[in-house]
C-alpha positions as CSV (number, residue, x, y, z in Angstrom):
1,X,28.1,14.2,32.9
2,X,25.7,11.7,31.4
3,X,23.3,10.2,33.8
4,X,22.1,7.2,31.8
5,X,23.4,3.8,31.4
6,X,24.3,2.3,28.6
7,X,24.4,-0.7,27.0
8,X,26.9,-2.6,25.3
9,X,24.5,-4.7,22.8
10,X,27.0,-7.4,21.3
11,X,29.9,-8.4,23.3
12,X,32.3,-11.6,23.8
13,X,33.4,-11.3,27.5
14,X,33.8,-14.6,27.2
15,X,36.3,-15.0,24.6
16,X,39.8,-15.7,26.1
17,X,40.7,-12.3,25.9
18,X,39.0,-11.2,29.1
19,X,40.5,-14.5,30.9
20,X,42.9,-12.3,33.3
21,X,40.3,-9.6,33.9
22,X,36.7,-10.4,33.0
23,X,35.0,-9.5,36.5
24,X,37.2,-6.4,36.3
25,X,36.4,-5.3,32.7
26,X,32.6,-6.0,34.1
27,X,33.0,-3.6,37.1
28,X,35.0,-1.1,35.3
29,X,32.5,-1.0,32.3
30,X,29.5,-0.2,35.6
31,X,32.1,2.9,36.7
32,X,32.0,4.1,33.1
33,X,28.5,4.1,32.6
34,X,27.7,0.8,31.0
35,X,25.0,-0.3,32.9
36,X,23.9,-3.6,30.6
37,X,26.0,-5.8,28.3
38,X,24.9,-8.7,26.2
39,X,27.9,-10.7,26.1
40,X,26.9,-13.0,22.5
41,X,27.8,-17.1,21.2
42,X,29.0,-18.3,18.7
43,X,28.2,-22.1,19.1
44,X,26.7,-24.3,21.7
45,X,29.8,-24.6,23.6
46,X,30.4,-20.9,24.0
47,X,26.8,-20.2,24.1
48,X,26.8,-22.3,27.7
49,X,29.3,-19.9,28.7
50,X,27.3,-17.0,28.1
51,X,24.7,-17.8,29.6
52,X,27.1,-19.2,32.7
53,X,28.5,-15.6,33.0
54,X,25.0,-13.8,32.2
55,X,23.9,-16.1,35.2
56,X,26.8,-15.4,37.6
57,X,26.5,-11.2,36.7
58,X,23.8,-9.0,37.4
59,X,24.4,-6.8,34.6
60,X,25.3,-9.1,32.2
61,X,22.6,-11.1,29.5
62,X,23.5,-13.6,27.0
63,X,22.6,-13.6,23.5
64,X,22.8,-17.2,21.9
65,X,23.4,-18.8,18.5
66,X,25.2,-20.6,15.9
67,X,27.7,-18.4,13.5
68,X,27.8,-19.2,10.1
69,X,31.3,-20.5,10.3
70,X,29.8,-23.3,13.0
71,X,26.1,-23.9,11.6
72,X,27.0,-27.0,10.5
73,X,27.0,-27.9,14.3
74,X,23.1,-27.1,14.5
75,X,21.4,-30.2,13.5
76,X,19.2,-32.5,14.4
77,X,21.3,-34.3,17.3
78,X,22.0,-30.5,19.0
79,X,19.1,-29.0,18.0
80,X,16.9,-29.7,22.0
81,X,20.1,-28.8,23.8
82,X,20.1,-25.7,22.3
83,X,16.5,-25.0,22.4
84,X,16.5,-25.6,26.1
85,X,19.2,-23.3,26.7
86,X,17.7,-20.5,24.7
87,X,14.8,-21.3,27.5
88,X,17.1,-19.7,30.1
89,X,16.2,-16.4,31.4
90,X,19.3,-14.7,31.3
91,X,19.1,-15.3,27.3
92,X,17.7,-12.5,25.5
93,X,17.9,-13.4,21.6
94,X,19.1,-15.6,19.6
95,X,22.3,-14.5,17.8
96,X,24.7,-14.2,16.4
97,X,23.6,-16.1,13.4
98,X,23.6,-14.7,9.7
99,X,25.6,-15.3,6.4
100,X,29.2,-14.6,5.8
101,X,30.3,-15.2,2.0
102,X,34.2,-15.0,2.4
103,X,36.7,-18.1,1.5
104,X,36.5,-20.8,3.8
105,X,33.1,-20.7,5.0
106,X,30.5,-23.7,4.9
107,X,28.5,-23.9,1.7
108,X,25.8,-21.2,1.3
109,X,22.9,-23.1,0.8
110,X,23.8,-24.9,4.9
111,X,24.4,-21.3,5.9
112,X,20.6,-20.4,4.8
113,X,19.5,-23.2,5.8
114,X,20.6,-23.2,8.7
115,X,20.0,-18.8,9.6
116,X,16.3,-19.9,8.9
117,X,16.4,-22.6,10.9
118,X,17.7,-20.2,14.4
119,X,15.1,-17.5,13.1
120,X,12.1,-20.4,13.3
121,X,13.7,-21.2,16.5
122,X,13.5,-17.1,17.8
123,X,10.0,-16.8,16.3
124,X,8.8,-19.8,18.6
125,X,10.7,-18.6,21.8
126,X,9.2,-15.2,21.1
127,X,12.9,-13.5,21.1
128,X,14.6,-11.1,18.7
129,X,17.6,-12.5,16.7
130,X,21.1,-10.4,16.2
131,X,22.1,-10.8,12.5
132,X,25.9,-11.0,11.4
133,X,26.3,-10.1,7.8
134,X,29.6,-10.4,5.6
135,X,29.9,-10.0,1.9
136,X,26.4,-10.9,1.7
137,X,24.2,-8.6,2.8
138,X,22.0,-9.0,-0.9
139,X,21.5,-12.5,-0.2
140,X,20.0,-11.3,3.7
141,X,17.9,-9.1,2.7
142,X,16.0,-11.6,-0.1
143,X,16.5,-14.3,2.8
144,X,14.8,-11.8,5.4
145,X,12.3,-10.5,3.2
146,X,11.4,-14.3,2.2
147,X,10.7,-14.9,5.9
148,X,9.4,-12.0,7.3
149,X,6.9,-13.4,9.3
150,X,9.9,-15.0,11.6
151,X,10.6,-11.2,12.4
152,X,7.6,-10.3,14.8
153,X,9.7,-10.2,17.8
154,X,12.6,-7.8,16.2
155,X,16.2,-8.0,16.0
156,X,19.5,-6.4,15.0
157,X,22.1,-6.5,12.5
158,X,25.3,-5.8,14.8
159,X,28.4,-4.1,13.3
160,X,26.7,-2.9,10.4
161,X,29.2,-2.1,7.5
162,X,26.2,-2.0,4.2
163,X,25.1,1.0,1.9
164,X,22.0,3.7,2.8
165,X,20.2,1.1,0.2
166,X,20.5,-1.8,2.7
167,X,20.2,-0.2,5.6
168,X,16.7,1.5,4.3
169,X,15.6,-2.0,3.3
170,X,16.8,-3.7,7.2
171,X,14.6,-0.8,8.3
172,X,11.7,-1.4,6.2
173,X,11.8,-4.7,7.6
174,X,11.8,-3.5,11.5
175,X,15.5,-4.4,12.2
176,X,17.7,-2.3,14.2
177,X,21.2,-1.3,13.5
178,X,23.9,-2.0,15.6
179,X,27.0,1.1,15.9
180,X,30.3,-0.3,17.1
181,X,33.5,1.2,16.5
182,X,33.8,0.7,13.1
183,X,31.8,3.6,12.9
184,X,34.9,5.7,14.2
185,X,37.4,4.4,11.6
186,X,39.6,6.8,9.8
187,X,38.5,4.7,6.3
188,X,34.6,4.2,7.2
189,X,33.1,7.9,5.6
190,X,30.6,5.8,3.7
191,X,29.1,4.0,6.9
192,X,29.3,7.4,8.6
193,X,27.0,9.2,6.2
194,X,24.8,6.3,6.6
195,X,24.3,6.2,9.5
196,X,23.2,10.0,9.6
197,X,20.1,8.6,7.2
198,X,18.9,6.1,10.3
199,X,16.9,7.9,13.0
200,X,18.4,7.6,16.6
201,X,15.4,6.1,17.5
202,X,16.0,2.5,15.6
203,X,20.2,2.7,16.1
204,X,21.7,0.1,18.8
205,X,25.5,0.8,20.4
206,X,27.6,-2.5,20.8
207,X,31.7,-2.6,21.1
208,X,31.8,-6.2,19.1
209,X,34.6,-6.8,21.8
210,X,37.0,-7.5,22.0
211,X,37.5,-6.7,18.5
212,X,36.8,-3.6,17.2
213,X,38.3,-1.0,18.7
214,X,37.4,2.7,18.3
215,X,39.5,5.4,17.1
216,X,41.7,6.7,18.6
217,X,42.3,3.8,20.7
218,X,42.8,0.9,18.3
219,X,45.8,-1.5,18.8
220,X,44.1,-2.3,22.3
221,X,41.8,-4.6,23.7
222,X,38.5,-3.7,23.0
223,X,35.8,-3.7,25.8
224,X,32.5,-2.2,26.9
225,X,34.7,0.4,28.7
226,X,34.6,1.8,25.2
227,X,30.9,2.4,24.3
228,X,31.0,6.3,25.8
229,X,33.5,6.6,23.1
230,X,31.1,4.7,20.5
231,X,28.4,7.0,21.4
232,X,30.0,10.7,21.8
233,X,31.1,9.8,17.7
234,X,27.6,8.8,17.3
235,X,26.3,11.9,19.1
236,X,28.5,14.4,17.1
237,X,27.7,12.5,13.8
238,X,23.7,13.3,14.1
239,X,23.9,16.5,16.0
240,X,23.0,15.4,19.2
241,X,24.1,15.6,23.1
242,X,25.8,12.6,25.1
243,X,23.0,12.0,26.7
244,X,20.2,12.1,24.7
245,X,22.1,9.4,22.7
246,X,22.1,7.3,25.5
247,X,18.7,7.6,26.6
248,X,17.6,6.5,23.3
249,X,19.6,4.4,22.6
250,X,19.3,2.9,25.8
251,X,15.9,2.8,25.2
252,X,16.1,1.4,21.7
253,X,17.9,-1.8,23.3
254,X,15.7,-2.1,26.7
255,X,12.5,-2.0,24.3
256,X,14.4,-4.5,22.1
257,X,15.5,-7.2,24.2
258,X,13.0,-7.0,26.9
259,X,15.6,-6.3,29.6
């Protein structure tokens, strides 16, 4: 039986999914193993309620931020609210915030804009960021390796879905990546042999709930009930036990996040 905790590293237990059973999907998640989950924002509305929850749980933190789809709600008018909440101490990093290059998605130059704006905002609050990256992970890497300097305190790109090529150049730039259960997917051979490039030592767990869910048990509602799942596909992928994964990658996500 594994004896360490995990941690769940990008979560939405406050989406309206978990409205009939968030406290339970909590305490259930503690019986299972899943000692930490950073339950993550999207925009100032639902970042409040992530910290609000992170606040009212022991084991719960809140990652904050403003998703592409919503950057356009970051400006100048918003911009000391959020600060101030990022100021809490349950919150620890700002995220998710990134670039997403499908239809229907603000323009890309507000989306840069506006990812370098939260990764200023990180760099002065001294907190790692969590990147979300979709259909555009060339255009992150040039933004990332163009500011750099904003990436002293660390950070993640969750649910990582990008070639060996990408991934060595996120790692060159002292980024983590984030395993969810996309990893487990039937279809996903090319992230798998991946992710057997990345040392264990710079690889995150998250469920991305509750979306996501691993094989074999997708058509439900995902949860952080699910990352001993995550991490025994993660285990048998690199050749390693249960819990060695989850000391490390416990460990990875403690050193990380400061928690």
């Amino acid at each position: 039986m594994i004896q360490t905790k995990f941690v769940d590293t990008h979560a939405h237990l406050t989406d309206v999914a978990f409205d009939e059973d968030r406290n339970f999907v909590i305490k259930k998640s503690g019986e299972l193993g899943v000692g930490l989950i950073i339950t993550s924002g999207f925009n100032y509305s639902s970042s409040v309620e992530a910290v609000k929850l992170a606040n009212d749980n022991l084991g719960v933190y809140a990652s904050i931020g403003y998703y592409p789809e919503n950057i356009l709600e970051l400006n100048a008018e918003t911009e000391n609210d959020f600060i101030n909440l990022a100021k809490s101490d349950k919150v620890v990093a700002i995220g998710e915030i990134g670039l997403q290059y499908t239809d229907n998605m603000p323009d890309r130059e507000s989306q840069k804009r506006g990812l370098i704006r939260q990764l200023e905002i990180a760099h002065e609050l001294h907190l790692p960021v969590v990147i979300h990256c979709r259909d555009a992970y060339g255009a992150m890497v040039e933004l990332l390796k163009q500011n750099k300097s904003l990436l002293s305190f660390g950070g993640t790109v969750h649910c990582f879905s990008g070639s060996k090529e990408i991934a060595n150049e996120l790692l060159k730039l002292g980024l983590r990546i984030s395993v969810g259960g996309v990893s487990t997917f039937k279809n996903a051979q090319n992230l798998r042999e991946t992710l057997k490039e990345i040392p264990i030592d710079r690889i995150l767990l998250e469920t991305d709930c509750p979306y996501l869910t691993p094989h074999p048990y997708r058509g439900q509602k995902n949860s952080p009930c699910f990352i001993p799942t995550i991490a025994e596909s993660l285990a048998n992928l690199k050749g390693l036990d249960g819990e060695e994964v989850a000391r490390i990658t416990t460990k990875n996500a403690r050193e990380l996040f400061k928690i």
